[in-house]
C-alpha positions in Angstrom: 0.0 0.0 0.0 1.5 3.1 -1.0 1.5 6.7 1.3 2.9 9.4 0.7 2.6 11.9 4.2 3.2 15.4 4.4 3.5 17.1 6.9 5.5 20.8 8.4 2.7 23.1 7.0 1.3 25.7 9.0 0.2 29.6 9.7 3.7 31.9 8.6 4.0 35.7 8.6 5.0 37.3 5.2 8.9 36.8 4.7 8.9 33.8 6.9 10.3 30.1 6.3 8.8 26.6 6.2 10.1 23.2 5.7 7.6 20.7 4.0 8.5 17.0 4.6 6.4 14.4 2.6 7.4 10.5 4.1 6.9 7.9 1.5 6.1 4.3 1.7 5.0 1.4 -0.2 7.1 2.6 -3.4 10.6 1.9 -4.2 11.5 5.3 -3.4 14.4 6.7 -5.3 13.3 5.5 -9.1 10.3 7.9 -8.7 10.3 11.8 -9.9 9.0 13.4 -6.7 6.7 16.8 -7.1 5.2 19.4 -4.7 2.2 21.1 -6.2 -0.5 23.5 -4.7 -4.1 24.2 -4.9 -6.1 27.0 -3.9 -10.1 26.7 -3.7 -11.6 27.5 -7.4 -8.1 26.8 -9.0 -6.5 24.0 -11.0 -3.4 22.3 -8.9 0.0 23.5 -9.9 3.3 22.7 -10.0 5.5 24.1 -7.6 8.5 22.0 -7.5 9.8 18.8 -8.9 13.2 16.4 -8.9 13.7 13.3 -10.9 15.7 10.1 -9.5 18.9 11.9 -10.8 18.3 15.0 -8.7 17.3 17.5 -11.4 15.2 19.8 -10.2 12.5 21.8 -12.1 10.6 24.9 -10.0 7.5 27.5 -11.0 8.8 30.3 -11.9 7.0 32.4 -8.9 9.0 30.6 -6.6 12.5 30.6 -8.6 14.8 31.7 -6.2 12.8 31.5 -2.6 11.7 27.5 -2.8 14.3 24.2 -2.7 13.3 20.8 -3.7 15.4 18.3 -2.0 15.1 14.6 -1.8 16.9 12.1 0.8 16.6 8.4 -0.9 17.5 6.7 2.7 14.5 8.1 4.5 12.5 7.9 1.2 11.4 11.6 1.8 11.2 14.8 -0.3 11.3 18.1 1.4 10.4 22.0 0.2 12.4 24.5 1.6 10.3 27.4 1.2 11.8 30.8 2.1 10.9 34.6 1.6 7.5 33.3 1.7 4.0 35.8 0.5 0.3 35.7 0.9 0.0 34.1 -2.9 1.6 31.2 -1.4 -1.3 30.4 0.5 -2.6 26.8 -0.1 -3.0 23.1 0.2 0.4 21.8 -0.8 0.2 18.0 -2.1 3.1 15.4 -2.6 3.2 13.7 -5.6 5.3 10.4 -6.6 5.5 9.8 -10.7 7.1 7.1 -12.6 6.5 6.6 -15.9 7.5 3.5 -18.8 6.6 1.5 -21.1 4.4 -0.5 -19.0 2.2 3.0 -17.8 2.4 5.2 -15.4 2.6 4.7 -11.3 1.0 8.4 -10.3 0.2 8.6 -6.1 -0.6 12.0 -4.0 -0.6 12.9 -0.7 -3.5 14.1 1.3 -2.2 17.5 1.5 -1.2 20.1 3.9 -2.3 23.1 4.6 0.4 26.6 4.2 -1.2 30.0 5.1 1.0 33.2 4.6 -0.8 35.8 6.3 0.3 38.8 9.3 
């Protein structure tokens, strides 16, 4: 059974810091692209974040610059540094696991966790 469990959200001031962590299990970990992306109510979910089994690493471009994408294959867990952080970062932030082959695609989520930027 696969999870993937985020947690570190929370209520931040403009200009503060948070560390998302999103545990996985059930997956063999490090041959999975691993994603953040974020959804506000009446919106489609978008990408924030991703990096591949290699390490790349691909970012909005609204966060260029203020977010980091990490991964750490041993604890099977991605993290989102998020720094300089604003109001329009406000959202439910998801965790997303992705492989793709010729066989299909192995797609999972997270339940999500909430990130309010507000003074």
């Amino acid at each position: 059974q696969v999870q993937l469990v985020e947690s570190g959200g929370g209520l931040v001031q403009p200009g503060g810091s948070l560390r998302l962590s999103c545990a996985a299990s059930g997956i063999i970990f490090s041959i999975f692209t691993m994603g953040w992306y974020r959804q506000v109510p009446g919106k489609q979910r978008e990408l924030v974040a991703t990096i591949t089994s290699g390490g790349s690493t691909n970012y909005q471009d609204s966060v260029k610059g203020r977010f980091t994408i990490s991964r750490d294959n041993v604890k099977k867990t991605v993290y989102l540094q998020m720094t300089s952080l604003k109001p329009e970062d406000t959202a439910v932030y998801y965790c997303n696991a992705i492989k793709s082959n010729l066989a299909g695609t192995l797609n999972y989520w997270g339940q999500g966790t909430q990130v309010t930027v507000s003074s």
